[in-house]
Residue, then its C-alpha position, 0 to 999 in steps of 0.5 A: x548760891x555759895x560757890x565753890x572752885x576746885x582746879x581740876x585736870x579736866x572736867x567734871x566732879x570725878x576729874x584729879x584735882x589740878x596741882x598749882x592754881x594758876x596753872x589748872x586747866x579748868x575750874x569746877x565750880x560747885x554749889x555744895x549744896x545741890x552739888x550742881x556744877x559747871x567747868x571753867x576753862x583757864x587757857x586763857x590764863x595758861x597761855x600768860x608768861x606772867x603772873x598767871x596765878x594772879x590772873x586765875x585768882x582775878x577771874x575766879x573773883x569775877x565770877x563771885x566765888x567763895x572759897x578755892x580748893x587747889x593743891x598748890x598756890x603761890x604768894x601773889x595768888x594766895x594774896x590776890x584771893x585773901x585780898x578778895x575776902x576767898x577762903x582758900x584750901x591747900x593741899x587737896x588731893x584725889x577727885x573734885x568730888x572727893x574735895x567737896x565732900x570733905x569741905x562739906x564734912x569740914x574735914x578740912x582747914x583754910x590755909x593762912x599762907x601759900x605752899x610754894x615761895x614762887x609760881x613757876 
């Protein structure tokens, strides 16, 4: 199953994409095929004062994902992810669902760098 990890506000497909990776209360991850899915909870990276991009990206690639959709992503994250071999897409907008149907469609590119200089 190839997995897919979208920051989400709150569970479920229908959830607002979560802005700034690190800081995204959950994860969905999905399988684009069957569009079966399951929420990661990320408090435990939110409860961090420090490099809590880096921690998410960590726990994402234990769990063997693929790529990561988000709307902002920081320079250590971003690294630690293509560091990880994780295709990542920037600037997502609308619901979870939405996301995962224009990765699908391929209506959408992988970043080649982060969009914010610093977490915050």
């Amino acid at each position: 199953m190839k997995t897919i990890a979208i920051s989400a506000m709150k569970k479920g497909l229908d959830a607002p994409v979560g802005g700034l990776f690190g800081r995204a209360r959950f994860f969905i991850l999905a399988d684009p095929a069957t569009l079966e899915w399951e929420a990661l909870d990320n408090l435990s990276s939110l409860s961090a004062n420090q490099l809590v991009g880096v921690m998410t990206a960590q726990r994402l690639v234990g769990r063997n994902i693929q790529t990561v959709m988000t709307g902002k992503c920081g320079s250590k994250a971003f690294e630690a992810l293509k560091t990880a071999g994780i295709q990542v897409f920037l600037d997502t907008k609308g619901t979870v669902r939405q996301a995962l149907k224009r990765l699908i469609r391929r209506e959408v590119s992988p970043a080649t760098g982060p969009n914010v200089s610093e977490a915050r």
